[in-house]
Structures are given as C-alpha cells and as structure tokens.
Backbone of each chain as ProteinMPNN parsed JSONL, in Angstrom:
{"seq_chain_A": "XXXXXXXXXXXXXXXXXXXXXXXXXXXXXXXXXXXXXXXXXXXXXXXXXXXXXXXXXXXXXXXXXXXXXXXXXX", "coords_chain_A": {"N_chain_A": [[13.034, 1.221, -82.291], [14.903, 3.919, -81.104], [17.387, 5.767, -83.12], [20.886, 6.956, -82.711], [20.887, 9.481, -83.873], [18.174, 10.656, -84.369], [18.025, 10.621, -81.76], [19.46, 12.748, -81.201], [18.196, 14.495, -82.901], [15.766, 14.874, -81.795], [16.854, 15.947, -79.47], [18.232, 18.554, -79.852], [16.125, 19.289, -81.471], [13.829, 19.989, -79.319], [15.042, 21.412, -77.629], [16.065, 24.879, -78.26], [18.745, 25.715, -80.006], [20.492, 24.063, -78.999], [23.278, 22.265, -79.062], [23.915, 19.147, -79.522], [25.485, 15.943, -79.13], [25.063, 12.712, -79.925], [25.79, 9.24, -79.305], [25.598, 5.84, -79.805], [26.09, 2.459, -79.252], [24.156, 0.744, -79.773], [21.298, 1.378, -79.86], [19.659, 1.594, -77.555], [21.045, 1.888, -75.128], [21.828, 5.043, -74.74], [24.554, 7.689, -75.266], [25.019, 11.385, -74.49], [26.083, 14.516, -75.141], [25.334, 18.006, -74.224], [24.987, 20.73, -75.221], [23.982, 24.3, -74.747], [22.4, 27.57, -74.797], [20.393, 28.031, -73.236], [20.66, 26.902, -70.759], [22.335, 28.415, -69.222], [22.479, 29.737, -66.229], [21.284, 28.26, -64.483], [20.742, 24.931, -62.263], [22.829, 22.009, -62.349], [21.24, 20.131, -62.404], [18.737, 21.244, -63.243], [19.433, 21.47, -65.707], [19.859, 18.67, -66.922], [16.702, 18.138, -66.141], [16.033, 19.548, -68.632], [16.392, 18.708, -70.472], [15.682, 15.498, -70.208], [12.818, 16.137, -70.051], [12.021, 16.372, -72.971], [11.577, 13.758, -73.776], [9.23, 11.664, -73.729], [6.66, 10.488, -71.299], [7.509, 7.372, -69.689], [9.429, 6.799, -71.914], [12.498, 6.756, -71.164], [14.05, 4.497, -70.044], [12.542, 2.984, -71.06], [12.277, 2.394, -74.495], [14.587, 3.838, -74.95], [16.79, 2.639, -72.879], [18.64, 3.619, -71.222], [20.344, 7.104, -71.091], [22.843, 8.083, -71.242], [24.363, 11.464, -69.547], [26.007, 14.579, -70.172], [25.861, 17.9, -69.573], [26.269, 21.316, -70.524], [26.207, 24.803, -70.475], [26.453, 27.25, -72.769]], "CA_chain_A": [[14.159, 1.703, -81.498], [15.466, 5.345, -81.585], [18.951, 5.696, -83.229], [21.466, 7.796, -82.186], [20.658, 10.586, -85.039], [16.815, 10.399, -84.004], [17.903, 11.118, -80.317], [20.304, 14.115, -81.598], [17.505, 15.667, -83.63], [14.819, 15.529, -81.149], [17.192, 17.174, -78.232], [18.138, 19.832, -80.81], [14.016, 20.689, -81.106], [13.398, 20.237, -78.092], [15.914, 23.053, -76.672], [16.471, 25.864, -79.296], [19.949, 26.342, -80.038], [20.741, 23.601, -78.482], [24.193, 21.539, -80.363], [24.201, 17.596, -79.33], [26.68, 14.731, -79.9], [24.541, 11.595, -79.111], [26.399, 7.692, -79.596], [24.786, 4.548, -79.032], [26.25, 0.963, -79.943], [22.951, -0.334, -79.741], [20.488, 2.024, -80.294], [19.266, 1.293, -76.345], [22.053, 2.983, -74.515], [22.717, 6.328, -75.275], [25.606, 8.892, -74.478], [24.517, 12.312, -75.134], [26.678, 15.7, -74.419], [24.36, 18.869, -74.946], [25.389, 22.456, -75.134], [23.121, 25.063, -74.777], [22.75, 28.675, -74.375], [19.487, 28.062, -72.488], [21.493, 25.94, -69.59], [23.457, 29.218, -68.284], [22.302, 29.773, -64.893], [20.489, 26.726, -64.321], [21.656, 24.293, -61.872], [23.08, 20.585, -63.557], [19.442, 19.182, -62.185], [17.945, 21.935, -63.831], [19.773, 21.277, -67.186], [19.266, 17.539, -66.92], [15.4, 18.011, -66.376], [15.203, 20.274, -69.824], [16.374, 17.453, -71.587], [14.887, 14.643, -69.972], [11.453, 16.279, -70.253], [11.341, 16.187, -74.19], [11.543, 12.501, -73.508], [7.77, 10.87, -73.043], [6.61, 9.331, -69.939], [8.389, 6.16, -69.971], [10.323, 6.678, -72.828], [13.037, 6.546, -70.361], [14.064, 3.536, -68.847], [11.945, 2.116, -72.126], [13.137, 2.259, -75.396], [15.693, 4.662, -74.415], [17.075, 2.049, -71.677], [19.633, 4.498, -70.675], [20.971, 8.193, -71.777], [24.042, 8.937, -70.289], [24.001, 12.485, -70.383], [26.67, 15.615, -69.903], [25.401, 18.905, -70.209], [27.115, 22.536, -70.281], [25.975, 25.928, -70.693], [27.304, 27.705, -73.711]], "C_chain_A": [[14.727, 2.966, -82.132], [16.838, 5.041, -82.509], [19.248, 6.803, -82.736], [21.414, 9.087, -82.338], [19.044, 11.244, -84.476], [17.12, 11.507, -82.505], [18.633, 12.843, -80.158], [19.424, 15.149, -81.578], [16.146, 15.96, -82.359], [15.186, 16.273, -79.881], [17.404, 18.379, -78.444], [17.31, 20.354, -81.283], [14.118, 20.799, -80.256], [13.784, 21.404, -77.483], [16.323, 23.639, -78.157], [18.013, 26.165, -79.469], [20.837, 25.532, -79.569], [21.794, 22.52, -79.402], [24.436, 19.766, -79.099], [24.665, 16.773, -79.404], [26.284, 13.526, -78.812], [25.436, 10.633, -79.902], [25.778, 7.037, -78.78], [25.185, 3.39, -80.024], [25.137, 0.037, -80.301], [21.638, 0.147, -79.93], [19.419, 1.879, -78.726], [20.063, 2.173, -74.986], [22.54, 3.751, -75.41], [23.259, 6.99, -74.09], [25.033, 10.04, -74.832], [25.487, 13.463, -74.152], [25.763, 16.728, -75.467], [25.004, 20.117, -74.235], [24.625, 23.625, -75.517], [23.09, 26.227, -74.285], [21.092, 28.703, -73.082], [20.055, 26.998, -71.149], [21.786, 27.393, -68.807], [22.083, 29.094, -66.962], [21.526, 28.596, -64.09], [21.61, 25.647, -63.509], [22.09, 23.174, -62.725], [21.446, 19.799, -62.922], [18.635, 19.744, -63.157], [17.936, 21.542, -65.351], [19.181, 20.076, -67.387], [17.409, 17.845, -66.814], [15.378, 18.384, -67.63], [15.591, 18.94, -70.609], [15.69, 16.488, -71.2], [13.264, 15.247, -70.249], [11.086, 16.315, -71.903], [11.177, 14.767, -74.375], [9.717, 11.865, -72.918], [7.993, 10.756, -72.289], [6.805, 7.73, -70.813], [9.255, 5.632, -70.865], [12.098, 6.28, -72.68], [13.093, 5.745, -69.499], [13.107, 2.346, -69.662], [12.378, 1.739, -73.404], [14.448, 3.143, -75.187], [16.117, 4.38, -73.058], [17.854, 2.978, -70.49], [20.413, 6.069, -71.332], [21.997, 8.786, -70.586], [23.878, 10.868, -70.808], [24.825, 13.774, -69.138], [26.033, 16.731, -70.415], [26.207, 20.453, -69.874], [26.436, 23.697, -70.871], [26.937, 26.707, -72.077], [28.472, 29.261, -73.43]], "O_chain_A": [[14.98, 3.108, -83.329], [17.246, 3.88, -82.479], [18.429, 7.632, -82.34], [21.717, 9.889, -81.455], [18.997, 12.446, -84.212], [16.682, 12.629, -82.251], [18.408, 13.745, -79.351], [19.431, 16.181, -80.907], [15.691, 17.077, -82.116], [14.41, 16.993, -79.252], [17.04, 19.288, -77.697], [17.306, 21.542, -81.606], [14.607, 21.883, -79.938], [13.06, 22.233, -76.932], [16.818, 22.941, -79.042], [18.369, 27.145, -78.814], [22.003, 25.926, -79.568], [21.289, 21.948, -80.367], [25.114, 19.655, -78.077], [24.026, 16.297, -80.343], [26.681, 13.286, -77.672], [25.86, 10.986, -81.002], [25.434, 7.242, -77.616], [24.818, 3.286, -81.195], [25.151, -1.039, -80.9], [20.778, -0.698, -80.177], [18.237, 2.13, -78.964], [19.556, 2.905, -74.136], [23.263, 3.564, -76.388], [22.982, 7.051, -72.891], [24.272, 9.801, -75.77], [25.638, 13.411, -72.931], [25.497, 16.617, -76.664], [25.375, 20.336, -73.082], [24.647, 23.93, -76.71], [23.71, 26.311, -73.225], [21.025, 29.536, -72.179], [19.149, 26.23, -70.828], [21.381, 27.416, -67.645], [21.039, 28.442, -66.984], [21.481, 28.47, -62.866], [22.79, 25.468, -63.811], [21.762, 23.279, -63.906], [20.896, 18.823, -63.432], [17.908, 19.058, -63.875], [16.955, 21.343, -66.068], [18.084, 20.074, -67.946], [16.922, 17.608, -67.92], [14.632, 17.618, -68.24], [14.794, 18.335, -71.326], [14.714, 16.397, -71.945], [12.545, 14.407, -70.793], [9.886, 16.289, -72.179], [10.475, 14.53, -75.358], [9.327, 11.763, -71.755], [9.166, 10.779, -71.919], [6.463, 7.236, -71.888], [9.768, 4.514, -70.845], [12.814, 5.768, -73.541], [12.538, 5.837, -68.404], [12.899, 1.209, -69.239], [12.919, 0.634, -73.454], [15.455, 2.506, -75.498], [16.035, 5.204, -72.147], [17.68, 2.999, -69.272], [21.181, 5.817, -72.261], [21.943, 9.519, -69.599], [23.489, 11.377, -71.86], [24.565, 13.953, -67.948], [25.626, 16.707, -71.577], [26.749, 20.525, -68.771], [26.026, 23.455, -72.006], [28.156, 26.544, -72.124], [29.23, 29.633, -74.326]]}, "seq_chain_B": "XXXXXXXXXXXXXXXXXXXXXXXXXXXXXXXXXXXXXXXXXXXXXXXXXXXXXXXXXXXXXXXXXXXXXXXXXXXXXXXXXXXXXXXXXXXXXXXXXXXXXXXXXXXXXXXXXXXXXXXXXXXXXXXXXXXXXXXXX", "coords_chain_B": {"N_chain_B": [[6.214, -0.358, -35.3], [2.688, 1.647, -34.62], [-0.299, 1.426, -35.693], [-0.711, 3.652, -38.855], [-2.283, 6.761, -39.437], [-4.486, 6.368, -41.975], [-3.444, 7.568, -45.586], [-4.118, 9.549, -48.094], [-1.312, 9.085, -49.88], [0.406, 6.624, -48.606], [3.035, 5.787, -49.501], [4.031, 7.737, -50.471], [4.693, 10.077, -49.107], [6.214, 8.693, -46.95], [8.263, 8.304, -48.138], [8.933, 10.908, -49.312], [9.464, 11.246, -46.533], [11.64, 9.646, -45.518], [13.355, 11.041, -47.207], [13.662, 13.447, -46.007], [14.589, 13.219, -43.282], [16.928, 11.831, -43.724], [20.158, 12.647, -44.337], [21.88, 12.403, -45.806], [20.837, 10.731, -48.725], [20.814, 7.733, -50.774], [18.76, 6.638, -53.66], [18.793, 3.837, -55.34], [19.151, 0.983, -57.728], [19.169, -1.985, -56.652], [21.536, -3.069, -53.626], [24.307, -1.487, -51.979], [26.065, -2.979, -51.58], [25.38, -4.928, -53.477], [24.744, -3.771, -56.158], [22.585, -3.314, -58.847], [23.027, -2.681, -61.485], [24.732, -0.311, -63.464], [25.146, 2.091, -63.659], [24.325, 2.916, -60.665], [25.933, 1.157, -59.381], [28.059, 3.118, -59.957], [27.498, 5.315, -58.685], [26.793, 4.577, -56.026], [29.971, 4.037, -55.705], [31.215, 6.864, -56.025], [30.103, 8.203, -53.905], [31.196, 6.312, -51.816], [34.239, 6.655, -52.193], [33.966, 9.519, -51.331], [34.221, 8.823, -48.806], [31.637, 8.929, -47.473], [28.52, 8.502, -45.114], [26.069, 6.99, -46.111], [22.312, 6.33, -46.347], [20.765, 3.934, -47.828], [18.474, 3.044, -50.951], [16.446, 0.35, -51.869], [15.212, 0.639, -55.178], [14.573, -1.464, -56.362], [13.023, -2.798, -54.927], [9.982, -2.779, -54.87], [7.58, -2.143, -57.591], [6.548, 0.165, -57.554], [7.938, 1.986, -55.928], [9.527, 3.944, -57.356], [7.902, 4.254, -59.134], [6.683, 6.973, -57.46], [8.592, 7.999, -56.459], [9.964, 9.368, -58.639], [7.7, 10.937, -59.607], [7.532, 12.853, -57.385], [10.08, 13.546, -57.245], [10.833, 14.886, -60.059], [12.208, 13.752, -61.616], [13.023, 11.067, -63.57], [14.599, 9.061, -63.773], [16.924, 6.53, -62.025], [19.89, 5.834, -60.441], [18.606, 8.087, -57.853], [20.064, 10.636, -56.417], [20.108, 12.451, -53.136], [20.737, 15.268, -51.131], [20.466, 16.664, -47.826], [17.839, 16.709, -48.135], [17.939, 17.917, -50.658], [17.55, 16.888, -54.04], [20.549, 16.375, -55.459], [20.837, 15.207, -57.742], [21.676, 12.577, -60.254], [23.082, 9.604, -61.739], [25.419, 10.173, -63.546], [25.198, 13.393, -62.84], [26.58, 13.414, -60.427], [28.909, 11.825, -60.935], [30.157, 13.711, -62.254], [30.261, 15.607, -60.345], [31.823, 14.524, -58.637], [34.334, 14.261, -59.866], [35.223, 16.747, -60.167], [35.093, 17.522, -57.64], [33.665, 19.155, -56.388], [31.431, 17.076, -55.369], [32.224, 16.321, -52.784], [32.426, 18.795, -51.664], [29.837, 19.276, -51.126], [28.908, 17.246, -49.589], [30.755, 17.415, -47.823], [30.077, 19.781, -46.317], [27.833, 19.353, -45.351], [28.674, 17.066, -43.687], [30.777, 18.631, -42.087], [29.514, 20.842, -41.63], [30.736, 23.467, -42.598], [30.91, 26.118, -41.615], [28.326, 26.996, -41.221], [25.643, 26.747, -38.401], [24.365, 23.597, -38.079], [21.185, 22.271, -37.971], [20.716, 20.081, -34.655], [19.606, 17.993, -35.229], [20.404, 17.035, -37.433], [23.199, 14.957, -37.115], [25.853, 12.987, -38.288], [25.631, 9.956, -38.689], [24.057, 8.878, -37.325], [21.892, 7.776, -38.535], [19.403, 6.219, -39.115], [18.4, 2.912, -40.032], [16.76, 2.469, -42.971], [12.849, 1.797, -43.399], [11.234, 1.548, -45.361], [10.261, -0.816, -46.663], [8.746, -1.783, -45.464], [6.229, -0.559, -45.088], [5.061, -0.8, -47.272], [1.543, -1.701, -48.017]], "CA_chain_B": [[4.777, 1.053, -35.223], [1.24, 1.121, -34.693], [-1.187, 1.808, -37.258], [-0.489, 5.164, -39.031], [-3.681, 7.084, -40.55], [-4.892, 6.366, -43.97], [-3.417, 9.104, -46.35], [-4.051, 9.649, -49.81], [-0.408, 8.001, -50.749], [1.503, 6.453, -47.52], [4.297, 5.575, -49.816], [4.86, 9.095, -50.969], [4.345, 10.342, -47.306], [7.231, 7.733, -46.422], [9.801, 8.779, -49.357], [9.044, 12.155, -48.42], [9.8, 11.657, -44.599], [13.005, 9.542, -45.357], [14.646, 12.479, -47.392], [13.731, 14.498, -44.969], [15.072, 13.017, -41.941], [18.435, 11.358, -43.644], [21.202, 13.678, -44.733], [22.684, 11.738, -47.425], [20.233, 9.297, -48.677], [20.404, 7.259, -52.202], [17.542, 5.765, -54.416], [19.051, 3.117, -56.189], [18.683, -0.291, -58.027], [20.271, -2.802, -55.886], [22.659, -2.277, -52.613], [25.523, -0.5, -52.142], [26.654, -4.091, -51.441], [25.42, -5.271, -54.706], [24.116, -2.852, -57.122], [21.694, -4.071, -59.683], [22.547, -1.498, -62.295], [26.254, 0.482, -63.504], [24.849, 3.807, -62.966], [23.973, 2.557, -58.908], [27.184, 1.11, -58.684], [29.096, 3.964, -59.867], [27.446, 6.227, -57.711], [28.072, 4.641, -54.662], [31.878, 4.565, -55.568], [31.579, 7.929, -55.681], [29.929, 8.465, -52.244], [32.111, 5.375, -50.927], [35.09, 7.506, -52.104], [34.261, 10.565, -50.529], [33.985, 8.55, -47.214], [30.389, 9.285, -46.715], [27.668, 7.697, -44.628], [24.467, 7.287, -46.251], [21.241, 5.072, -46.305], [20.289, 3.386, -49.542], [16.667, 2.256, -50.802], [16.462, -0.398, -53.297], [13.42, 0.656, -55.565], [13.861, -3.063, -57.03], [12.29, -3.762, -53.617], [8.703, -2.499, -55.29], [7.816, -0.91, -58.739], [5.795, 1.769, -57.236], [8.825, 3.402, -55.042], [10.3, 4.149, -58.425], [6.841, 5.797, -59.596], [6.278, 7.457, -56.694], [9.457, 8.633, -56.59], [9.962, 9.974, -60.024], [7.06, 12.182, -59.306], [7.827, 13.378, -56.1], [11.486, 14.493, -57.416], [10.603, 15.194, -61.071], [13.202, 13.357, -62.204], [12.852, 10.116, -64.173], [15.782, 8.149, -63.544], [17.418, 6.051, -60.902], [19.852, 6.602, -59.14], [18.667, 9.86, -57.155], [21.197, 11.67, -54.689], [19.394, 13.507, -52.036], [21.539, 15.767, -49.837], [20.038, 17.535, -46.857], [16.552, 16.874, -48.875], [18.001, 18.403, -51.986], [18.159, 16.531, -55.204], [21.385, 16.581, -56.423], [21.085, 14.775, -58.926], [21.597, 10.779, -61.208], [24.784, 9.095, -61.693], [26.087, 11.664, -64.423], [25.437, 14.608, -62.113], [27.109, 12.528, -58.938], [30.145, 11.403, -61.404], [30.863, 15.093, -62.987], [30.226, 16.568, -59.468], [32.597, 13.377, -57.617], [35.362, 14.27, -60.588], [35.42, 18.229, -59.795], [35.348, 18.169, -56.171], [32.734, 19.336, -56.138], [30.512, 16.505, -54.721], [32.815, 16.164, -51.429], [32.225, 20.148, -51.032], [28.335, 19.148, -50.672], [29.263, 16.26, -48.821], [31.456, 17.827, -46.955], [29.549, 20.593, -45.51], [26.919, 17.968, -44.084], [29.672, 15.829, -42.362], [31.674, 19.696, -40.717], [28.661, 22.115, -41.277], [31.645, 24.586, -42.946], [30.74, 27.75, -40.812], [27.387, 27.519, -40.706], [25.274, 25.661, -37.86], [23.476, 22.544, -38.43], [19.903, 21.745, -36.723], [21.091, 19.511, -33.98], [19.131, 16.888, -35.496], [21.482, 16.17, -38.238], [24.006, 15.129, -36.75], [25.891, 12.627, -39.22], [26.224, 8.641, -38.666], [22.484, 8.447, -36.473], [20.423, 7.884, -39.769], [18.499, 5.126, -38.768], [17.938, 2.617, -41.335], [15.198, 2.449, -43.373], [12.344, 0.395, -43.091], [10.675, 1.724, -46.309], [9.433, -1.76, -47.643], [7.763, -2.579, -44.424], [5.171, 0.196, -45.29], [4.077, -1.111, -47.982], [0.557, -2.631, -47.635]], "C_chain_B": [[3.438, 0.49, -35.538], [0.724, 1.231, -35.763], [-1.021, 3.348, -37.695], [-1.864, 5.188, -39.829], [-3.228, 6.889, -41.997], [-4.508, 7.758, -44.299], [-3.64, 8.832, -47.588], [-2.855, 8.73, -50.412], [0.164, 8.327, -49.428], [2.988, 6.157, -48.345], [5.072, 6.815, -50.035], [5.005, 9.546, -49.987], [5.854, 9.696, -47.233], [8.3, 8.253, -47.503], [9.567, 9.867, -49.026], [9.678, 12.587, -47.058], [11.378, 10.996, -44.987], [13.994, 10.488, -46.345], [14.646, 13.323, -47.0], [14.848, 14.319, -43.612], [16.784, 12.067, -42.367], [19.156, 12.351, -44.924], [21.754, 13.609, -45.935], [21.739, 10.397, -47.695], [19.804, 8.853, -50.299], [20.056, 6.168, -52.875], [18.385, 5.109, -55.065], [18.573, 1.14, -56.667], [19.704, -1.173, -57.118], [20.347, -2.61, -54.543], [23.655, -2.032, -52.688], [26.407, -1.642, -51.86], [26.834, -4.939, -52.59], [24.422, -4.671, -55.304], [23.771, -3.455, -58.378], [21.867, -3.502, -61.332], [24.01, -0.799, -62.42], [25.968, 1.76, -63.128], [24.45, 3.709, -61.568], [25.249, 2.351, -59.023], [28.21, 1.958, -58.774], [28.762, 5.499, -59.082], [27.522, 6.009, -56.337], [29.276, 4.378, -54.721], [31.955, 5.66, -55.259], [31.33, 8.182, -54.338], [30.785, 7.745, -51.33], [33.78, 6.143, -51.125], [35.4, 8.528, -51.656], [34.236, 10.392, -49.495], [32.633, 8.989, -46.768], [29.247, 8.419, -46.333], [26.644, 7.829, -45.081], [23.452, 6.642, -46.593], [20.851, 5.812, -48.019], [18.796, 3.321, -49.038], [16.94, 1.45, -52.09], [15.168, 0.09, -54.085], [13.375, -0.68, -56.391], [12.773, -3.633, -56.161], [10.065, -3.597, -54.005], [8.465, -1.647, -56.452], [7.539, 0.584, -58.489], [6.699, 2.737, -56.352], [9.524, 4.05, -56.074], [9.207, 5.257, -58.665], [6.412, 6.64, -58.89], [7.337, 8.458, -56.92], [10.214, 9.746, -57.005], [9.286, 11.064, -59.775], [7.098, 13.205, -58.245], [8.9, 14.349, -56.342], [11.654, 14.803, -58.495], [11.775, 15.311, -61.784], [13.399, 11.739, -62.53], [13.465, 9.085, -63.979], [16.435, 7.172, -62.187], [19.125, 5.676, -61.398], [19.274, 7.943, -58.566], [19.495, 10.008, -56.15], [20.207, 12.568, -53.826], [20.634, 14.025, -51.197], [20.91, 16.542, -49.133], [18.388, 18.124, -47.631], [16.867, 17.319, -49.748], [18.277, 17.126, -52.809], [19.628, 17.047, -55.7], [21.786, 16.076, -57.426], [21.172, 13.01, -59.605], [22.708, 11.12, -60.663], [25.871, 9.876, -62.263], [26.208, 12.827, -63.612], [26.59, 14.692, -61.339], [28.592, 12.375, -59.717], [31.177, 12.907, -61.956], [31.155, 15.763, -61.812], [31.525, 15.919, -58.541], [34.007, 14.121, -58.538], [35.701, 15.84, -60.175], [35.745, 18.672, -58.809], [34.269, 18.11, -55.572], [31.22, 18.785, -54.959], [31.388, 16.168, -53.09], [32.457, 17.583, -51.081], [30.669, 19.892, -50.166], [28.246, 18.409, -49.474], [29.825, 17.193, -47.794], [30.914, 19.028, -46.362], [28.46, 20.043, -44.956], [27.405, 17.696, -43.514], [29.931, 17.247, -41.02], [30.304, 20.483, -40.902], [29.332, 23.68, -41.609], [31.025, 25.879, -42.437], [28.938, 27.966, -40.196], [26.364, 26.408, -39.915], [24.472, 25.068, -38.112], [22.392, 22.256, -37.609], [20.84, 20.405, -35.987], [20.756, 18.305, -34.521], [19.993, 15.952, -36.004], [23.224, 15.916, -38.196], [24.4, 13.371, -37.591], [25.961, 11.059, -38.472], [25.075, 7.912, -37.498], [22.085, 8.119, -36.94], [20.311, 6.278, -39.133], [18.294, 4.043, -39.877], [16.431, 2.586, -41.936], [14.404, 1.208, -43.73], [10.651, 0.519, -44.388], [9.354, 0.138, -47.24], [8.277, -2.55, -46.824], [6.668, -1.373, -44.378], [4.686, 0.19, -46.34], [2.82, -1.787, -47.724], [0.593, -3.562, -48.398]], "O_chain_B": [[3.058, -0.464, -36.218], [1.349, 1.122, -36.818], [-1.209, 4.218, -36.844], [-2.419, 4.323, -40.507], [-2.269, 7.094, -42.741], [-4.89, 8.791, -43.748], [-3.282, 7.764, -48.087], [-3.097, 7.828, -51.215], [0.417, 9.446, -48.982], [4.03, 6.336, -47.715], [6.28, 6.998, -49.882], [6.197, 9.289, -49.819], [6.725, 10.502, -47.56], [9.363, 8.607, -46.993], [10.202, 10.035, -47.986], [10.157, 13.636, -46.628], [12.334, 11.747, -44.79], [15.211, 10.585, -46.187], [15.43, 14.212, -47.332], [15.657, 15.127, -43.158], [17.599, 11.741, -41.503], [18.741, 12.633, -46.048], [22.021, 14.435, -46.807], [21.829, 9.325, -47.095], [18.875, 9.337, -50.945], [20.617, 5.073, -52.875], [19.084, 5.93, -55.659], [17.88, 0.352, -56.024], [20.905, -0.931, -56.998], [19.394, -2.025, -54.028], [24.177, -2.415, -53.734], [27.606, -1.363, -51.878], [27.866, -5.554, -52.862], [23.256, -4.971, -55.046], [24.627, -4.1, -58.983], [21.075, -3.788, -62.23], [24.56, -0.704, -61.323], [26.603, 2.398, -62.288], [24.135, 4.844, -61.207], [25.94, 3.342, -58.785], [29.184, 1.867, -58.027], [29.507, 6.47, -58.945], [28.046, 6.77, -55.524], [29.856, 4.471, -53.639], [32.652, 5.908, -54.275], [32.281, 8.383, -53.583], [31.147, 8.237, -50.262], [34.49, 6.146, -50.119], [36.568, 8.858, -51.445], [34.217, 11.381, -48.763], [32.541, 9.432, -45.624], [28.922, 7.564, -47.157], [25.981, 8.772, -44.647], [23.793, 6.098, -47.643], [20.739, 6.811, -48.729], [18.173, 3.405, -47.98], [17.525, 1.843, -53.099], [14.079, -0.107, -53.545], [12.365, -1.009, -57.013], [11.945, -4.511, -56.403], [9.165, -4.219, -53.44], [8.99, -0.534, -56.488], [7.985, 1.648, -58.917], [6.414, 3.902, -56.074], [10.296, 4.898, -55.626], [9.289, 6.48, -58.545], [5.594, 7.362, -59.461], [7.13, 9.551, -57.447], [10.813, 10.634, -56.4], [9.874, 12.141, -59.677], [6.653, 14.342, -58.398], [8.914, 15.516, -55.953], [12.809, 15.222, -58.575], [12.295, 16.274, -62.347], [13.986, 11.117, -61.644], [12.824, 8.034, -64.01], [15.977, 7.651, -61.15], [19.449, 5.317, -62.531], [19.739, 8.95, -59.101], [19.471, 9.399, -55.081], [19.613, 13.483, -54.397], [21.421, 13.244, -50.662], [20.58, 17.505, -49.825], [17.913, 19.257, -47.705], [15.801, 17.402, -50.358], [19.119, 16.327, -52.399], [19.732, 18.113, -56.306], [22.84, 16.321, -58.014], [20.358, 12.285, -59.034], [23.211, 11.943, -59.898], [26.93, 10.188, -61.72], [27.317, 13.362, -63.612], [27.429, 15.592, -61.379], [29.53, 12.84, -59.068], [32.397, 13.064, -62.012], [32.128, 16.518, -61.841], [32.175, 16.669, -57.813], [34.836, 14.594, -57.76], [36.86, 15.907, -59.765], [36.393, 19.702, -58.621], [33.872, 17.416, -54.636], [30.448, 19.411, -54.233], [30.636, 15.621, -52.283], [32.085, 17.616, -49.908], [30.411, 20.194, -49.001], [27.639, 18.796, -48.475], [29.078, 17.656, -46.932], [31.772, 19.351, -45.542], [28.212, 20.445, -43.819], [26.992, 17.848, -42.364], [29.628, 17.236, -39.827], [29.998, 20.838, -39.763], [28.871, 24.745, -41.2], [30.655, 26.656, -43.317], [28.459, 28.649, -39.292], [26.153, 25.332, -40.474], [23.482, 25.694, -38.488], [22.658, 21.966, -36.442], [21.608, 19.775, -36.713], [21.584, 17.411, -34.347], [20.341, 14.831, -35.633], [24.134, 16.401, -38.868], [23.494, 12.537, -37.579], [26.536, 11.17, -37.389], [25.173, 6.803, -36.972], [21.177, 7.604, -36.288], [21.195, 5.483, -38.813], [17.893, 4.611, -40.893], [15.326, 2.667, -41.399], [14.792, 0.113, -44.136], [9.565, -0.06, -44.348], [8.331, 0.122, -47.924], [7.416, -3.378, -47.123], [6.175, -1.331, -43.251], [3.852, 1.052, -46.617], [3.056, -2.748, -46.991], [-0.186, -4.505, -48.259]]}, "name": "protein", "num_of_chains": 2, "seq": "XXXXXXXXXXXXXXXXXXXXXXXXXXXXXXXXXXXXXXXXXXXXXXXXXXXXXXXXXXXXXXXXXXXXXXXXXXXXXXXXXXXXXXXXXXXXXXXXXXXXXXXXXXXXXXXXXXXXXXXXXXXXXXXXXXXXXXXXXXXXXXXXXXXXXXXXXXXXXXXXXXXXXXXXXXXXXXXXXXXXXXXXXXXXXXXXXXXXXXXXXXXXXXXXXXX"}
C-alpha cells in the first residue's frame, strides 16, 4: 500500500514543478491538492488527466481506492 | 428493438450513443436513489441542487461499462459528468465547479440555451431512459 509521502513524490515526478499536499488516514484513500505551472491553460479535465495518468492502469480504483484530488494552475 | 448489426464493441457503440443523445447524463456507482459510492452520491447532490434533469447509468450493473467507459472518456474514475457529450468531469471537478457556480452556468445553458440556439433535438426533460443493460449480450 502506497503512503501518503509515496503518492506526493510520485505526482511531484510525474509533473515537473509540480508542489503536492497528499493525506491519507489509511493509506487507501487519498486527498491530494496539486499546483502546477504546467496546469495554466488547461481545462480542470485536462489537469485531472495529467495526474491521473502517472497512475498505472488500475492503480486507480486498486491500491489507490480513491484520490480525492484539487488541482490549480500556478 | 430488433437485432442491431454485429460491431466490433456494441457496448461502446451504446455508451457512445447515450452521451450523445442525453444532455446531462451521469456514470455512476449506484442510483441517484441510492448511490453505491460518496463520490456518486455527492455528485448527484450537486446536480439535484442545481435542479437538473439527468439520466444515470449504474456501471455496478456490469464490470465492462466501467472498462469500456474509462477508455472511451480517458478518464479512470467513476463518477463521469457528461454535458451536451462533453466530459466535464468526476466528483471533485462537479463539487469545485457546483461550489463556484460554475456548474449551474453549464447546466444552465442546456436547460435556457443562454443566447445561443439549441438543435431542436435537445430539448430538456425528453431524455428517454436508458436501457443500457438490456444490450448487453
């Protein structure tokens, strides 16, 4: 099971520049707010895909039951 | 309905045609009666708050409307929002966009058509229900 730190560091490779503040009581549900200078013009689908795609197939909805997830342009 | 031709994937065909042909229409676990799932049920609050009419799909009702799905709208998750065939988004999108306004603006230019005219088709509170699970083979 990921931890919360785990899920931080691989959204912060994944997107360059990208600053993260993941929490998870359980290491199953995560919260995640991501701020990124690669977001600007991008719709919120758009943003949401860049993150969800460093995520495996089925990693989502698998060990990572749930990622709540806010995202904002820097 | 009669027999429809063999296609490569009738399910994707069929999730394809019903976000085509309904205006407001959202993928979720459950019904909007009883939602299987907190991220389903807090996105139809939001839609049930902005007063809007719009056909559900359970994808509990089969695993494969989920994987079909997913790929179709290249987006992993359930709930999906469809508006006027667009993705707009999960429960997070739907909850940031419901809290801003925002998601009644979207909404709300489906229901009035704000200035600009709507194909006759979609005209709001016709959507038909869907009969998605009866095309499964």
């Amino acid at each position: 099971m990921p931890t919360a730190a785990e899920v931080k560091a691989r959204i912060e490779s994944g997107i360059p520049g990208a600053q993260a503040e993941v929490t998870s009581d359980d290491n199953v549900h995560f919260s995640a707010r991501v701020v990124a200078s690669d977001f600007s013009g991008l719709s919120l689908v758009e943003q949401h895909r860049l993150v969800y795609a460093i995520f495996g197939e089925g990693e989502l909805g698998g060990s990572i039951h749930a990622l709540a997830l806010t995202t904002e342009s820097q | 309905m009669t027999d429809q031709p063999e296609t490569e994937n009738p399910l994707r065909d069929a999730l394809a045609d019903s976000i085509a042909s309904n205006e407001v229409i959202l993928f979720m676990k459950g019904t909007p009666e009883q939602p299987m799932c907190g991220f389903s049920a807090r996105t139809c609050a939001a839609l049930t708050a902005t007063e809007t009419e719009f056909a559900a799909v359970d994808v509990l009702a089969d695993p494969r409307i989920r994987q079909e799905l997913s790929s179709l709208s290249n987006w992993p998750t359930i709930p999906q929002l469809f508006v006027r065939g667009e993705l707009v988004g999960g429960a997070d999108i739907v909850g940031q966009m419901y809290e801003s306004g925002e998601l009644a603006a979207v909404l709300g230019t489906a229901a009035t058509a704000g200035g600009e005219a709507l194909p006759e088709t979609a005209e709001p509170g016709t959507t038909p229900p869907l009969q998605i699970e009866n095309r499964l083979g």
